[in-house]
C-alpha positions in Angstrom: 0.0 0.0 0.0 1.1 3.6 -0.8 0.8 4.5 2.9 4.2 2.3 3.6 6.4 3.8 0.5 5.3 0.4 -1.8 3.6 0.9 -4.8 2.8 -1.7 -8.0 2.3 -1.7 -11.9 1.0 -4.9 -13.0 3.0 -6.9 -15.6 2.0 -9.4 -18.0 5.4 -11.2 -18.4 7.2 -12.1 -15.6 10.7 -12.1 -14.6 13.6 -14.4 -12.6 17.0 -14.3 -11.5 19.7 -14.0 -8.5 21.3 -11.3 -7.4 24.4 -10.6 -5.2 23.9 -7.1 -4.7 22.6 -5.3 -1.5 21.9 -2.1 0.1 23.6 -2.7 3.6 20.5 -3.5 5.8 20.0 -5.9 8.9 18.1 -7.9 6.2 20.9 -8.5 4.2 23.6 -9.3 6.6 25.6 -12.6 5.3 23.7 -12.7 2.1 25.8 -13.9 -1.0 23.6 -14.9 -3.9 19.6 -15.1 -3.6 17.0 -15.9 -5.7 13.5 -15.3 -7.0 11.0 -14.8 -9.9 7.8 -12.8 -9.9 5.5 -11.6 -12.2 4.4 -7.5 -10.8 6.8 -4.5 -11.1 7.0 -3.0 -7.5 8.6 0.2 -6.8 9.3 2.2 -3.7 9.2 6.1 -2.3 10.7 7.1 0.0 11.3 6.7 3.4 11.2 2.9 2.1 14.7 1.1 1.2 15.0 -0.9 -1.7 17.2 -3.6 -0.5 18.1 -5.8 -3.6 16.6 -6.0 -7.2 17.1 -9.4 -9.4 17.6 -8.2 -13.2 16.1 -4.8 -13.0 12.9 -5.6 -10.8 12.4 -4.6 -7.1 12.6 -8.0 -5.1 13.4 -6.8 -1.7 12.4 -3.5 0.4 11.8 -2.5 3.9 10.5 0.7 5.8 10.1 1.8 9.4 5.9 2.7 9.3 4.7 4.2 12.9 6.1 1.7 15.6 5.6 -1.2 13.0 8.1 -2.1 10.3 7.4 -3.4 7.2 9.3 -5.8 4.8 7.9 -6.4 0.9 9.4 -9.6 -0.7 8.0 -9.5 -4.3 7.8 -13.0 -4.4 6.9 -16.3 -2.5 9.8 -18.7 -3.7 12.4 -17.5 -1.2 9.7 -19.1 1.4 9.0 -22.3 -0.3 10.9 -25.5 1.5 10.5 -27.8 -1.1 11.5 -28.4 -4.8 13.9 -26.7 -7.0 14.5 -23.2 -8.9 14.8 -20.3 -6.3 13.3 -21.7 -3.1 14.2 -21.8 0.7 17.2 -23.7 -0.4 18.3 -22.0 -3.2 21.3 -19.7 -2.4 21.2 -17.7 1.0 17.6 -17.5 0.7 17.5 -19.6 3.8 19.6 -17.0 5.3 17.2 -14.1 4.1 13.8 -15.4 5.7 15.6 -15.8 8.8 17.0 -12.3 9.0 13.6 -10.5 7.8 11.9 -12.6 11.3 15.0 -11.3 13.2 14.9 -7.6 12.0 11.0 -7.7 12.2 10.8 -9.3 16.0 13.6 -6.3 16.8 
């Protein structure tokens, strides 16, 4: 929602990837390579962080909203246990889901 800095312009093709490039951010502490595919283009305004982008798409952002904080992952694979392509295990996705509950219980 536009409230907490996210906004979203639907896409009819979708997109996938890794990256191994961060904004320094609790979040991404001892991330090397994650993964994920998606198929929305999600932007952010300020105060909200983008906090990595696989091949030109926003996949990872976070903002400080009230006493709340707020963390948009523009996909579910990272989350999947499961299977192949970009899940849990792909990477340092593992890594990832565990520092977004550690930032967010902060």
């Amino acid at each position: 929602p536009s409230q907490f800095g996210f906004y979203c312009t639907p896409n009819n093709g979708g997109w996938s990837g890794t990256t191994s490039s961060f904004t320094s951010h609790p979040i991404t502490t001892n991330l090397g390579t994650i993964g994920g595919e998606g198929g929305e283009n999600w932007g952010v305004n300020p105060p909200t962080q983008s906090l990595a982008s696989i091949n030109g798409n926003l996949f990872l952002a976070s903002t400080e909203y009230g006493e709340g904080k707020v963390v948009l992952v523009a996909n579910e694979w990272p989350f999947y246990n499961p299977g192949s392509g970009y899940r849990i295990n792909y990477g340092d996705n593992e890594q990832l889901v565990q520092n977004i509950w550690t930032w967010l219980l902060e």
